[in-house]
Backbone bond lengths (Angstrom), bond angles and torsions (degrees), N, CA, C in turn:
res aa  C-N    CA-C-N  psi(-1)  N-CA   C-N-CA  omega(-1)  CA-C   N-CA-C  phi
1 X - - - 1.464 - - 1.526 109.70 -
2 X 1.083 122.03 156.25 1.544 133.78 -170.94 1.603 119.47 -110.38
3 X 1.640 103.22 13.85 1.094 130.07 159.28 1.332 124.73 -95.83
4 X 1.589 116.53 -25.17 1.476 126.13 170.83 1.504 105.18 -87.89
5 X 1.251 121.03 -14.73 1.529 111.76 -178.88 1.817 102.11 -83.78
6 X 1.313 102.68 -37.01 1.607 106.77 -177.65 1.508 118.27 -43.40
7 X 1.291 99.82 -63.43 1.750 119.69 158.40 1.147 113.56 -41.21
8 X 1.585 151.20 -64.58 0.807 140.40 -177.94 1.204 127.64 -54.77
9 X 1.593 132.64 -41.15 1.060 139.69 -179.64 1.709 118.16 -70.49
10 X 1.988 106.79 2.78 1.566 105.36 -173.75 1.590 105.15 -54.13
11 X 0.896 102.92 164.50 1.801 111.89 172.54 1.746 119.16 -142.12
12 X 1.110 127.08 156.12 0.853 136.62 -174.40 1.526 109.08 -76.52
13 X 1.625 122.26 152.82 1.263 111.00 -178.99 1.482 135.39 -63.18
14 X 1.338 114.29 8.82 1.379 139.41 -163.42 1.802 91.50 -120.20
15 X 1.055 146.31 -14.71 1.107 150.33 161.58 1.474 112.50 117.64
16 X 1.298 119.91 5.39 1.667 117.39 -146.39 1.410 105.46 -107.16
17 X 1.271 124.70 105.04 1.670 135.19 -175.66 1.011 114.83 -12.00
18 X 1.407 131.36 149.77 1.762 149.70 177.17 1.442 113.64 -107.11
19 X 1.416 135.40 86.87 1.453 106.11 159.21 1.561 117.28 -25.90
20 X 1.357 97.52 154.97 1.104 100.88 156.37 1.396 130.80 -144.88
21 X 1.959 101.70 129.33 1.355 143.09 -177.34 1.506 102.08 15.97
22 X 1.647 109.38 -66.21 1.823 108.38 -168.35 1.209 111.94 -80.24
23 X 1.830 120.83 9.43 1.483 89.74 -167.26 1.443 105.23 -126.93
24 X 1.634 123.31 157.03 1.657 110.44 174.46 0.724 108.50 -38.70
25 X 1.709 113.10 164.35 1.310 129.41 177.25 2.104 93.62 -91.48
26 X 0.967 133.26 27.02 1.614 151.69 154.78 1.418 113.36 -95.35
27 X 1.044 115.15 -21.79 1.574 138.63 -170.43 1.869 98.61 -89.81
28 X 1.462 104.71 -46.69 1.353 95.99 -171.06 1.646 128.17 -122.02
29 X 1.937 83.62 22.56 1.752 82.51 -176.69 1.485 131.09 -66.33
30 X 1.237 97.02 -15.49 1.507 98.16 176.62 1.331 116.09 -63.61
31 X 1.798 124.58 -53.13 0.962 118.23 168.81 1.598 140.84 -66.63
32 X 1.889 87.69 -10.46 1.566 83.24 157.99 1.457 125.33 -76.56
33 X 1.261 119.10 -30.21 1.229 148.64 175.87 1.850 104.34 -41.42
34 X 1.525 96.26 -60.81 1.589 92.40 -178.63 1.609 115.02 -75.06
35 X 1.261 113.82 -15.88 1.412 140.48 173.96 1.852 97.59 -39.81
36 X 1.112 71.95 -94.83 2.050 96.08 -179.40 1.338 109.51 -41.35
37 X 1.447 119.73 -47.41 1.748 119.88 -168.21 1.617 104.91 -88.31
38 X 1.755 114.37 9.56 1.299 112.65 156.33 1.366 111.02 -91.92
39 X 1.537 117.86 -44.68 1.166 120.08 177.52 1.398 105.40 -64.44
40 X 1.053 148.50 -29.49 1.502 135.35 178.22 1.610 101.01 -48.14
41 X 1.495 95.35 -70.68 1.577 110.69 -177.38 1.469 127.23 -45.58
42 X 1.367 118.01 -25.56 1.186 134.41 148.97 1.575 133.11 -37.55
43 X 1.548 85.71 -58.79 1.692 113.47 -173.08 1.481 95.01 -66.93
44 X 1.411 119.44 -48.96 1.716 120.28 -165.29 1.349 94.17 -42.99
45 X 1.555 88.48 -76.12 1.818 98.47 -157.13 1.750 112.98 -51.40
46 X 1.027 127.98 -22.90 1.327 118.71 165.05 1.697 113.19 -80.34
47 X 0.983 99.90 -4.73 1.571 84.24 169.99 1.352 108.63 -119.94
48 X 1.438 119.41 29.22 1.678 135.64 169.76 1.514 85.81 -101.94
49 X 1.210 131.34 -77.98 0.842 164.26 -176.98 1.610 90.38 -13.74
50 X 1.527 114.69 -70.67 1.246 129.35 -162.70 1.572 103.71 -77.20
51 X 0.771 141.32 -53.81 1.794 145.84 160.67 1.816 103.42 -49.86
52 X 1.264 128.70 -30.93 1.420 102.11 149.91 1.328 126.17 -80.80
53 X 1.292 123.53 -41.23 1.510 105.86 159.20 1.092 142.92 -30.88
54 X 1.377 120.86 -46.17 1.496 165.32 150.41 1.629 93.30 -32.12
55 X 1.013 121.95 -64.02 1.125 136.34 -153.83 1.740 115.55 -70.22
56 X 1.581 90.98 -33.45 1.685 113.50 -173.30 1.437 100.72 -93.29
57 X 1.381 122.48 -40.86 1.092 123.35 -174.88 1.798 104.06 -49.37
58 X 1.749 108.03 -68.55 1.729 112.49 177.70 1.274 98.60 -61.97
59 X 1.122 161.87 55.03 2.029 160.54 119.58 1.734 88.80 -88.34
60 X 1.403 120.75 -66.69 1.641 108.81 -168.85 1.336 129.12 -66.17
61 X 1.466 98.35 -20.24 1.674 111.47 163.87 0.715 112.34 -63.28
62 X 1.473 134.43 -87.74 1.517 134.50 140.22 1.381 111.75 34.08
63 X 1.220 97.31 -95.86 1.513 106.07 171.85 1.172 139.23 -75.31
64 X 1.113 146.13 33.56 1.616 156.38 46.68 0.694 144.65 32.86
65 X 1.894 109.99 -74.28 1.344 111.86 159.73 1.816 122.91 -74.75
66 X 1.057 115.24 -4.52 1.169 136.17 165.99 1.675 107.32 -51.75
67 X 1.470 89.49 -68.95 1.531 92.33 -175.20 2.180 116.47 -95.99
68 X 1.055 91.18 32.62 1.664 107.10 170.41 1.821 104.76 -111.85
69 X 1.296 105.16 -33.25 1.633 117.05 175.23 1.350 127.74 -57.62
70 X 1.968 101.37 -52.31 1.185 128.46 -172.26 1.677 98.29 -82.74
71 X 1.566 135.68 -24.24 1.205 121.86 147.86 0.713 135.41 -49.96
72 X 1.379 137.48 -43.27 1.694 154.92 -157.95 1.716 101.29 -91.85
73 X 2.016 102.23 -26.39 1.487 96.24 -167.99 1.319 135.78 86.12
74 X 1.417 105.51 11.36 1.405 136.31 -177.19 1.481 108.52 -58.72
């Protein structure tokens, strides 16, 4: 039926597949499958994301104390 495929394909608001409710969990490994290896991919890039921030943040510090030194004459 083309009513059980509808259901199956729900997704989460983040895009990432739904088992669905009536069916084995054999029934839906694939989409758990793409499930998780979105959320992996997810997880990376926010934690790229966050280590460049990270990253920019210690350059302006950096340079800061740079120019708090060269005031004082340090």
């Amino acid at each position: 039926m083309s009513g059980g495929s509808d259901m199956s394909a729900e997704r989460t608001p983040r895009g990432y597949p739904l088992p669905h409710p009536e069916h084995l969990l054999s029934d839906d490994v694939l989409a758990l499958r793409e499930a998780l290896t979105c959320i992996d991919a997810d997880m990376t890039a926010q934690q790229q994301d966050t280590q460049q921030e990270q990253d920019q943040l210690g350059v302006r510090l950096h340079r800061l104390h740079l120019r708090v030194f060269h005031l004082f004459n340090f």
